[in-house]
PATOR-996480 format. One record per residue (C-alpha): x, z negated, y negated; residue in three letters; residue number from 1. Coordinates in steps of 0.2 Angstrom, whole numbers, plus 5000, padded with zeros to 4 digits. Layout:
N
+------+------+------+------+-----+
|    X |    Z |    Y | rest |  nr |
+------+------+------+------+-----+
|    X |    Z |    Y |  Ala | NUM |
...
+------+------+------+------+-----+
//
This chain:
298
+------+------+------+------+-----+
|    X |    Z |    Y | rest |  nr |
+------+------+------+------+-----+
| 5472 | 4374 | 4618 |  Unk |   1 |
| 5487 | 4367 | 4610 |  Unk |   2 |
| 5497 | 4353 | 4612 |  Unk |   3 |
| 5503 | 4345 | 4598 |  Unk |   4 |
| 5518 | 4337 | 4592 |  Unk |   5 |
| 5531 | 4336 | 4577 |  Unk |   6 |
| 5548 | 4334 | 4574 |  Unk |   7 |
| 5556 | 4320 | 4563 |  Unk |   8 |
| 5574 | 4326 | 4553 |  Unk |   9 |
| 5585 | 4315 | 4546 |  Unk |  10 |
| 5600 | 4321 | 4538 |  Unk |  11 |
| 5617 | 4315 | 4542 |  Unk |  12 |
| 5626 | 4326 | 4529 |  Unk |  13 |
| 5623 | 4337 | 4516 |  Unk |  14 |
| 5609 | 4350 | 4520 |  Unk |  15 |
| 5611 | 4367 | 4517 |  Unk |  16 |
| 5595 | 4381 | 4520 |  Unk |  17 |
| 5592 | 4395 | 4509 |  Unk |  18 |
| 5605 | 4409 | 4498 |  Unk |  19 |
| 5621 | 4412 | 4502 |  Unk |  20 |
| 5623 | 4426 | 4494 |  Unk |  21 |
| 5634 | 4429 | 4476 |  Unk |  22 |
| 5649 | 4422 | 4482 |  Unk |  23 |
| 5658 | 4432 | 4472 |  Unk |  24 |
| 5649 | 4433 | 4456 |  Unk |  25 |
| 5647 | 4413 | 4452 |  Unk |  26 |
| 5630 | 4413 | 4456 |  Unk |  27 |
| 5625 | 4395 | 4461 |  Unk |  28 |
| 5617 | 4396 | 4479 |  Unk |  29 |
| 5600 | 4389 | 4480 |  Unk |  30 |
| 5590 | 4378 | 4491 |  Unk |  31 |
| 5572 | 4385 | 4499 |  Unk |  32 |
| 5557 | 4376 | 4490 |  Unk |  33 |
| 5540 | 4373 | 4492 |  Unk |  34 |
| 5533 | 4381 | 4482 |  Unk |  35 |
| 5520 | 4368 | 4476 |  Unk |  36 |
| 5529 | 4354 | 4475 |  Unk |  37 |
| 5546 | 4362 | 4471 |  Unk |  38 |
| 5554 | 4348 | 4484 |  Unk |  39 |
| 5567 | 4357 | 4500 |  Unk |  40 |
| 5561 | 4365 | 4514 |  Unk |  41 |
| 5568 | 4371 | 4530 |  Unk |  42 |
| 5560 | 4387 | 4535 |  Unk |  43 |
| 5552 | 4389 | 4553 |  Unk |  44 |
| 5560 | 4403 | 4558 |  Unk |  45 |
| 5580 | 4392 | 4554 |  Unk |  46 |
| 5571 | 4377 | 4568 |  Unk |  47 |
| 5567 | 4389 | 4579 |  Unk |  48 |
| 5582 | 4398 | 4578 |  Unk |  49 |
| 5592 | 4383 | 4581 |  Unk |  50 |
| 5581 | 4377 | 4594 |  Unk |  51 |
| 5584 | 4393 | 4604 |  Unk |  52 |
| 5600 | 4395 | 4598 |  Unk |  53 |
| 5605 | 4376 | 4609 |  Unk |  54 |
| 5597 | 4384 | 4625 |  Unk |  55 |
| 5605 | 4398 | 4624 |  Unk |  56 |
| 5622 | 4391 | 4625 |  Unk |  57 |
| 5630 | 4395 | 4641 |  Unk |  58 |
| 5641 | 4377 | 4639 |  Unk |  59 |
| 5636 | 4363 | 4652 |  Unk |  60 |
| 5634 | 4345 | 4645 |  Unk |  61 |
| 5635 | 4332 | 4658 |  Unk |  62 |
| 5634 | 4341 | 4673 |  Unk |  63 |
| 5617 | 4352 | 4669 |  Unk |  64 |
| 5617 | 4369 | 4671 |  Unk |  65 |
| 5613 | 4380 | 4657 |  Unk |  66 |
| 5594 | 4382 | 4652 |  Unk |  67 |
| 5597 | 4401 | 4648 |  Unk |  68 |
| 5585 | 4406 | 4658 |  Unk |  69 |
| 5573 | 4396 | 4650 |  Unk |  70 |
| 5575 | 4404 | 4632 |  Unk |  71 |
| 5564 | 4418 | 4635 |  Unk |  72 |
| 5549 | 4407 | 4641 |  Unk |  73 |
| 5549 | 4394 | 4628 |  Unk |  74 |
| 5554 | 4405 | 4613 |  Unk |  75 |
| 5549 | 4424 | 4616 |  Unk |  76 |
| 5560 | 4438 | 4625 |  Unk |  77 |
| 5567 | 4448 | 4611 |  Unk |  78 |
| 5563 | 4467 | 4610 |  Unk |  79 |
| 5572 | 4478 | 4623 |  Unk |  80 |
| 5577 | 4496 | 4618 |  Unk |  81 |
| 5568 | 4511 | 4624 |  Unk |  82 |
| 5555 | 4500 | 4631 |  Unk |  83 |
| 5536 | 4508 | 4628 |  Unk |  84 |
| 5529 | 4488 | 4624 |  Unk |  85 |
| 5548 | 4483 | 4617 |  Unk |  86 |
| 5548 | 4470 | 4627 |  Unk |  87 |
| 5544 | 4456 | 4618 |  Unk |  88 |
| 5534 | 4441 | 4625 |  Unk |  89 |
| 5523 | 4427 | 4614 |  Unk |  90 |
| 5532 | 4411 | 4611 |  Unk |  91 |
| 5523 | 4395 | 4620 |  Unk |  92 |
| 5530 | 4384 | 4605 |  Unk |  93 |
| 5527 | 4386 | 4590 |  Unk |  94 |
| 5537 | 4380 | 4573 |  Unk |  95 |
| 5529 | 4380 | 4558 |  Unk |  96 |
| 5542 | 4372 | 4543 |  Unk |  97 |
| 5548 | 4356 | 4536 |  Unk |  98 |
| 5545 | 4348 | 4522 |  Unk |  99 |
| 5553 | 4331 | 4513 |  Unk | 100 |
| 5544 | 4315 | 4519 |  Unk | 101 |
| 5557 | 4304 | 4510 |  Unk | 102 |
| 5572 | 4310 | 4498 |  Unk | 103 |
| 5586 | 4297 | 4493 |  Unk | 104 |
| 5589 | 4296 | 4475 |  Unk | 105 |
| 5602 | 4285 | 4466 |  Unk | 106 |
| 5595 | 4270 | 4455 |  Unk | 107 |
| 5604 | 4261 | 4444 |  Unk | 108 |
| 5604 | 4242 | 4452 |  Unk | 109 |
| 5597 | 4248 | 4469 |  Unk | 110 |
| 5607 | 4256 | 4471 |  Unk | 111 |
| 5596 | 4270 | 4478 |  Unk | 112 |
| 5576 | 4272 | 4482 |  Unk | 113 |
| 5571 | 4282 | 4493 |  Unk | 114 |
| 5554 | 4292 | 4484 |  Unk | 115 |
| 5540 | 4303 | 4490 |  Unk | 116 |
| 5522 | 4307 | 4483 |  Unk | 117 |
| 5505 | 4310 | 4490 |  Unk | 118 |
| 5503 | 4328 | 4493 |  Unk | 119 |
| 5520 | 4326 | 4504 |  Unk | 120 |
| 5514 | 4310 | 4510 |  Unk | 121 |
| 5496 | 4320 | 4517 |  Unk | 122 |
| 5505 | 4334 | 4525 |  Unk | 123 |
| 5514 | 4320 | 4536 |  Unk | 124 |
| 5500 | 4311 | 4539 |  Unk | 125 |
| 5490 | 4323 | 4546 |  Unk | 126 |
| 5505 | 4330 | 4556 |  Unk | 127 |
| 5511 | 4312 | 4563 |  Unk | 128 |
| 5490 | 4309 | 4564 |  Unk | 129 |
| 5493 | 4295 | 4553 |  Unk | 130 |
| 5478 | 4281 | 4551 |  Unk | 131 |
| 5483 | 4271 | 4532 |  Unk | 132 |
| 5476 | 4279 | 4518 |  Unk | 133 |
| 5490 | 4287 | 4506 |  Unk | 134 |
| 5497 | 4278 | 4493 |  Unk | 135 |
| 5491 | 4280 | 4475 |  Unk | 136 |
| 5507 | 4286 | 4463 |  Unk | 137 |
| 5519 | 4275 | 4457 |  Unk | 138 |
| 5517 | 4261 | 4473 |  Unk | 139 |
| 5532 | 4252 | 4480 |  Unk | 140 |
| 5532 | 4239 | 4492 |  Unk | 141 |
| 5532 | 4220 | 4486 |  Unk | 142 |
| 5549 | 4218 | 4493 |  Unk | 143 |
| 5557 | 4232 | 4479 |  Unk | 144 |
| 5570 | 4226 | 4468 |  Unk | 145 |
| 5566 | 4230 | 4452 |  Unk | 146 |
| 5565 | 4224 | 4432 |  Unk | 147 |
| 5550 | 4214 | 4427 |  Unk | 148 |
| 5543 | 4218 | 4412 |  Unk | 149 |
| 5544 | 4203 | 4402 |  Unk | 150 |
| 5527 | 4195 | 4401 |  Unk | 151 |
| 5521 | 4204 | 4415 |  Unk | 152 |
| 5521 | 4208 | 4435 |  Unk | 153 |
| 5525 | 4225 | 4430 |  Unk | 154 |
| 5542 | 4232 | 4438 |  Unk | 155 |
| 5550 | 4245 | 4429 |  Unk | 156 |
| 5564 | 4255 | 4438 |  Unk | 157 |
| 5577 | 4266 | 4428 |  Unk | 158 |
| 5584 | 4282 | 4432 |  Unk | 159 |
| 5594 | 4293 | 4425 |  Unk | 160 |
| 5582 | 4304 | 4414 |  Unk | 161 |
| 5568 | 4289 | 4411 |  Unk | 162 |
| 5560 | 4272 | 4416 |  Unk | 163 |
| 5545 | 4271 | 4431 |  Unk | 164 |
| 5533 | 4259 | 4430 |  Unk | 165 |
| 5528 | 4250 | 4447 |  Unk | 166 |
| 5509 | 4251 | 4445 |  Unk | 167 |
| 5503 | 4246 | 4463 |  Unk | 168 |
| 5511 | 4235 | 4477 |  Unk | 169 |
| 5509 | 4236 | 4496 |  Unk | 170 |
| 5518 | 4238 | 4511 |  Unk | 171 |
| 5523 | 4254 | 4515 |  Unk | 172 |
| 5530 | 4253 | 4533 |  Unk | 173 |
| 5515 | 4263 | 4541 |  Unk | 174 |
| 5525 | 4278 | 4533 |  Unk | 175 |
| 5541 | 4276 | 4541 |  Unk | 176 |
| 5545 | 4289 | 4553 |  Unk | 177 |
| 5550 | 4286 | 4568 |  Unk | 178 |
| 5568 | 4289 | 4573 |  Unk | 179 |
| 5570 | 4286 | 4553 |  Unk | 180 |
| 5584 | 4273 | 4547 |  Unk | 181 |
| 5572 | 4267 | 4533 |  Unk | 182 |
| 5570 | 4249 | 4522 |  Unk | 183 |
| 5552 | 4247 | 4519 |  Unk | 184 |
| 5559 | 4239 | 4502 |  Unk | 185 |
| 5568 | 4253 | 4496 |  Unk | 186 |
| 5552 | 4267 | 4497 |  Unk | 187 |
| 5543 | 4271 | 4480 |  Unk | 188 |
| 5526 | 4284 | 4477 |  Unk | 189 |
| 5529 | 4294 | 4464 |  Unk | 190 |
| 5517 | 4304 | 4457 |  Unk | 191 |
| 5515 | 4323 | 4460 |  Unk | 192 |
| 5521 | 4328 | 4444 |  Unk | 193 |
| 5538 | 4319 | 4445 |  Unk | 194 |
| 5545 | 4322 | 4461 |  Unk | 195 |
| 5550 | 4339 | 4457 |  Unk | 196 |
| 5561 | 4331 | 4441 |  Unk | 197 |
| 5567 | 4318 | 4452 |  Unk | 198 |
| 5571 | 4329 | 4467 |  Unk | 199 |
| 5582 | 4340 | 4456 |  Unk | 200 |
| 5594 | 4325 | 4451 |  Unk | 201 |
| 5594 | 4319 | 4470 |  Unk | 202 |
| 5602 | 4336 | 4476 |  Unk | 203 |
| 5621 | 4338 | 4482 |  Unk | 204 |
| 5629 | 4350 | 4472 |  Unk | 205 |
| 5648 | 4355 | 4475 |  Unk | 206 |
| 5658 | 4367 | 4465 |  Unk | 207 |
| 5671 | 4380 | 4475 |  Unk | 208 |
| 5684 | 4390 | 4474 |  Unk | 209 |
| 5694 | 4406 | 4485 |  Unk | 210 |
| 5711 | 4401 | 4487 |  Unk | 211 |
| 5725 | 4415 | 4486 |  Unk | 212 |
| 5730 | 4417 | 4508 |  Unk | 213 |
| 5748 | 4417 | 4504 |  Unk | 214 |
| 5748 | 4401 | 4492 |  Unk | 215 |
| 5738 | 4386 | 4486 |  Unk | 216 |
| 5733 | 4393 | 4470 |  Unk | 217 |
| 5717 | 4401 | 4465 |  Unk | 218 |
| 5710 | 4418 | 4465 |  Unk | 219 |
| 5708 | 4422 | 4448 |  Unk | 220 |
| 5707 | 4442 | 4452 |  Unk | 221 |
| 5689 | 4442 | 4463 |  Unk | 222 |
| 5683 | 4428 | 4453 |  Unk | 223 |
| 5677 | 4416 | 4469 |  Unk | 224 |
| 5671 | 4403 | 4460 |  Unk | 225 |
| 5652 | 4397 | 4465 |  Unk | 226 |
| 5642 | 4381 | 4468 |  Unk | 227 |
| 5630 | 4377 | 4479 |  Unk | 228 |
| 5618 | 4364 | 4482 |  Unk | 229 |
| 5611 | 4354 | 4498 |  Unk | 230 |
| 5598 | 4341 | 4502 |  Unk | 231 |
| 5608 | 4325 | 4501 |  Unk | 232 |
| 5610 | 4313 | 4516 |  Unk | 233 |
| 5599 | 4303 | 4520 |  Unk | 234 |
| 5582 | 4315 | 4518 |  Unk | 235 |
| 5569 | 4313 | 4532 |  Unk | 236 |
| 5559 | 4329 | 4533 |  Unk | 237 |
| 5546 | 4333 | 4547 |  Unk | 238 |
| 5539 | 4350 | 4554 |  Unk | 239 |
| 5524 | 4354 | 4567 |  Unk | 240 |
| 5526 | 4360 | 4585 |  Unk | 241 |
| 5513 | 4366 | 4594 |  Unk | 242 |
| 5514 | 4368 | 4615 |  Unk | 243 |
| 5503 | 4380 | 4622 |  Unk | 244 |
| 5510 | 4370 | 4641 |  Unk | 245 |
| 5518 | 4355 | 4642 |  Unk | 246 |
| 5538 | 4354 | 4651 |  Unk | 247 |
| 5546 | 4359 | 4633 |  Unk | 248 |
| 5563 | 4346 | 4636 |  Unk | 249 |
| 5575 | 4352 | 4621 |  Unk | 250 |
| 5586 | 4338 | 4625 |  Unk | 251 |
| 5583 | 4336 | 4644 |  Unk | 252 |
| 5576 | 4322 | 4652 |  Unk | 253 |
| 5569 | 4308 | 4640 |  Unk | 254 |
| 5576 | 4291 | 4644 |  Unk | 255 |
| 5563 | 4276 | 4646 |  Unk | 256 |
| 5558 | 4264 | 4630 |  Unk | 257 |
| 5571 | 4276 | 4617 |  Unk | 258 |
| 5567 | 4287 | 4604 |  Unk | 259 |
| 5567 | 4307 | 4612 |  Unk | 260 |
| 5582 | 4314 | 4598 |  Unk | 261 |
| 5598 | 4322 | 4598 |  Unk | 262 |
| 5609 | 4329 | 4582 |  Unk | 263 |
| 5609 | 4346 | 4579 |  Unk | 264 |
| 5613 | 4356 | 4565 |  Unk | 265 |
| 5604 | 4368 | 4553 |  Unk | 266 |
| 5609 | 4380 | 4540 |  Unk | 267 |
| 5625 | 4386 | 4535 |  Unk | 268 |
| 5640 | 4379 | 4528 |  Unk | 269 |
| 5643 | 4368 | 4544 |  Unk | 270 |
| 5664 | 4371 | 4546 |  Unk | 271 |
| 5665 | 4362 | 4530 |  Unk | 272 |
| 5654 | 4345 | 4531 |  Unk | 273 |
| 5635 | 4352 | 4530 |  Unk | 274 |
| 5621 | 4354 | 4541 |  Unk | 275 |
| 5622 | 4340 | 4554 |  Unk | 276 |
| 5606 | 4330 | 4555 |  Unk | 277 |
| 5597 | 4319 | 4570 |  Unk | 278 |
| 5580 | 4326 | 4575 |  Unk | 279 |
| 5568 | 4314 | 4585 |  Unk | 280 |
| 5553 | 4325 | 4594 |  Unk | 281 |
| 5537 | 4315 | 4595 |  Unk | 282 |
| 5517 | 4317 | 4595 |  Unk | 283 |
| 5505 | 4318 | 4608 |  Unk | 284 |
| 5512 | 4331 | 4618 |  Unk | 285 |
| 5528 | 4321 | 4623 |  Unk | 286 |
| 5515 | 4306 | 4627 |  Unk | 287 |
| 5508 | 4319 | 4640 |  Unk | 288 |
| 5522 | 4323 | 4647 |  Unk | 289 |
| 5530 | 4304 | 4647 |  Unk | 290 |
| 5514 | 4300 | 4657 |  Unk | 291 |
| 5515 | 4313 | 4669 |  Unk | 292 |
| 5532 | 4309 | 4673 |  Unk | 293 |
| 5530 | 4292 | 4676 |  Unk | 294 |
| 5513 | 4298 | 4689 |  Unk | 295 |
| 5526 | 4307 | 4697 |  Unk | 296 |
| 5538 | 4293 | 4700 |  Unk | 297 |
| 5525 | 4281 | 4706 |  Unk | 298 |
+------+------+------+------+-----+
//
């Protein structure tokens, strides 16, 4: 029997996970997407790989001895050569990917909204076992700031490609996050059939060059000239993790009555400003073990 729990990511910089290849030819280096939905994803394997990647670290932080031992029961022993079984153990978490709860996008007069839809909105509320009913399209809370059609309570908001009609208002605080810096005034339900328009003009897209070593000029002989583009800040994404014990601390010890979260950093590009996000672990494994551990003191 599993335990479950989830993992809420908010991104603090521009978030890179997917090619990073064509460098040289111009090619412009691309996201991961679902493939339904067309929104960002971080992959599994990129969490688990960051995950391990943190208790591996030989470094010391605060006094506390490295976990390194650790690694190999929490995240699998990796195959050892000329062994008949190669050596490889199972896992005892499990990391499935994560998908966009809430993207940021720019808003003339907002001056941003952060939007989602409802098949998003479902996969996080069955992971975060969410109790509200999803919202129907095009729903904002009462609170938005928006154009009033005149002659009626219709609120339109503009973007850059087209107007949004406001169809339904209601609070929308039960889908906050938790960990998540988040207005309940500035979230809009879009339907299915937009977000994948909307999500392409939210992205962070940056154009770069190689620079001659000897000079500031640029190197016109290999042609380094490519773009790529991120997940911009501010997107809250959330992934399943699934405990087959409990005693999985990532961050150490939780501290009493404060979210359990850390910042970390995911995909590549990090020496140059990408990849730096907060992550707050939650869900009913990490209730188990808060209670256990408060047993324990008693």
């Amino acid at each position: 029997m599993y335990k479950k729990a989830y993992g809420i990511i908010e991104t603090q910089a521009p978030l890179h996970v997917g090619a990073s290849a064509g460098e040289e030819t111009g090619n412009l280096n691309l996201i991961f997407r679902d493939q339904f939905t067309q929104t960002g994803i971080i992959p599994g394997s990129s969490i688990r790989g960051r995950f391990r990647a943190d208790m591996r670290n030989p470094s010391t932080e605060n006094g506390t001895e490295s976990r390194q031992g650790d690694v190999a029961i929490w995240y699998g022993h990796e195959a050892v050569p000329d062994q008949k079984d190669g050596g490889t153990t199972e896992a005892l978490v499990k990391f499935e990917y994560a998908t966009l709860v809430w993207l940021p996008v720019f808003c003339p007069g907002q001056p941003i909204v952060w939007v989602s839809c409802p098949s998003l909105l479902k996969r996080y509320k069955k992971i975060a076992e969410i109790n509200a009913k999803v919202p129907e399209p095009y729903t904002a809370d009462p609170e938005l700031k928006a154009r009033v059609v005149p002659g009626t309570t219709e609120k339109v908001l503009f973007f850059n490609l087209g107007f949004l009609g406001i169809e339904h208002q209601e609070s929308l605080a039960d889908w906050i996050p938790v960990g998540a810096d988040l207005q309940v005034k500035q979230l809009v339900v879009v339907d299915d059939n937009d977000i994948a328009l909307l999500h392409d003009m939210a992205l962070y897209r940056q154009s770069r060059i190689k620079m001659l070593d000897d000079m500031k000029k640029v190197d016109t002989k290999t042609g380094a000239f490519f773009n790529v583009e991120a997940l911009p800040v501010g997107s809250i994404l959330v992934f399943p993790v699934a405990l087959k014990q409990l005693g999985w601390k990532p961050f150490g010890e939780p501290k009493p009555n404060q979210p359990y979260s850390q910042e970390l950093y995911f995909g590549g590009l990090e020496s140059i400003g990408f990849g730096r996000c907060n992550v707050t672990l939650a869900g009913e494994a990490f209730s188990q073990q808060k209670t256990e551990t408060e047993k324990q003191e008693v």
